[in-house]
N, C-alpha and C positions, 0 to 999 in steps of 0.2 A: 504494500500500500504506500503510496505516495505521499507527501505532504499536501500537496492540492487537494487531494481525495480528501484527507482527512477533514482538513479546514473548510471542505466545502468553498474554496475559492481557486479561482484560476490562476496562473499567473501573470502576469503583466503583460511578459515576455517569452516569447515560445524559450529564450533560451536559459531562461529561471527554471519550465522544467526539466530541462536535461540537468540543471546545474541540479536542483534538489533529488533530483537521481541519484545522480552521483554521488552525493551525501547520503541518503540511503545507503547504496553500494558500501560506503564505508563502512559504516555503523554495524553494515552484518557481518563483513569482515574483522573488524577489530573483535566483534562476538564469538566469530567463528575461533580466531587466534587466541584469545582467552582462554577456549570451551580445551583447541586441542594441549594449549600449553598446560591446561591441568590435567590432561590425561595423560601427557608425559610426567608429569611430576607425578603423580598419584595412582597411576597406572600401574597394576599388578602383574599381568601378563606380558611377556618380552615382546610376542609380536602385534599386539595393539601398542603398547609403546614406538615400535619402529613406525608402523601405521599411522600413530600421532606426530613422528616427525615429520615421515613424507610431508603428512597434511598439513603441518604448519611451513614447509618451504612453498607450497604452491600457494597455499593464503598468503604468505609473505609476499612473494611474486603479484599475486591476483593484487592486493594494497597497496603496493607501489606501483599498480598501473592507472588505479583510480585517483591514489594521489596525485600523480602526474597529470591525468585528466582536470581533477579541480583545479591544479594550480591553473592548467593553462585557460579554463573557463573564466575564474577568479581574475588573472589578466584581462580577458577578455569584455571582462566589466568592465573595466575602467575605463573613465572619461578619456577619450584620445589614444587610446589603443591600437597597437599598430596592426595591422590585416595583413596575411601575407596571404 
């Protein structure tokens, strides 16, 4: 669910909601990264352990591709922004 959804409002700017997307995006991932980083800590079994590592290098990966996406929307904001 979106934030537009939620609030029952649209956004201004079509490109607010990609941007509120993308915080989304994040939000599940920093949750997901959490979820596996305790199953390695607290994890009993050797290969659910392993399992929780795979799983926090590709969330790693998948987070730094969204971060990368806000920053360059977050530029995109701004007053006088350059367009390539």
């Amino acid at each position: 669910m979106t934030n537009e959804a939620s609030s029952g409002t649209a956004p201004a700017d079509p490109g607010d909601g990609v941007f509120l997307d993308l915080h989304v995006q994040r939000e599940a991932l920093e949750r997901r990264l959490v979820l596996v980083q305790q199953q390695q800590q607290f994890g009993t079994n050797a290969d659910a352990i392993a399992r929780a590592g795979s799983d926090e290098r590709e969330t790693l990966l998948d987070l730094d591709r969204v971060l990368t996406l806000i920053r360059a929307a977050e530029y995109r904001r701004q007053p006088g922004a350059r367009r390539w």
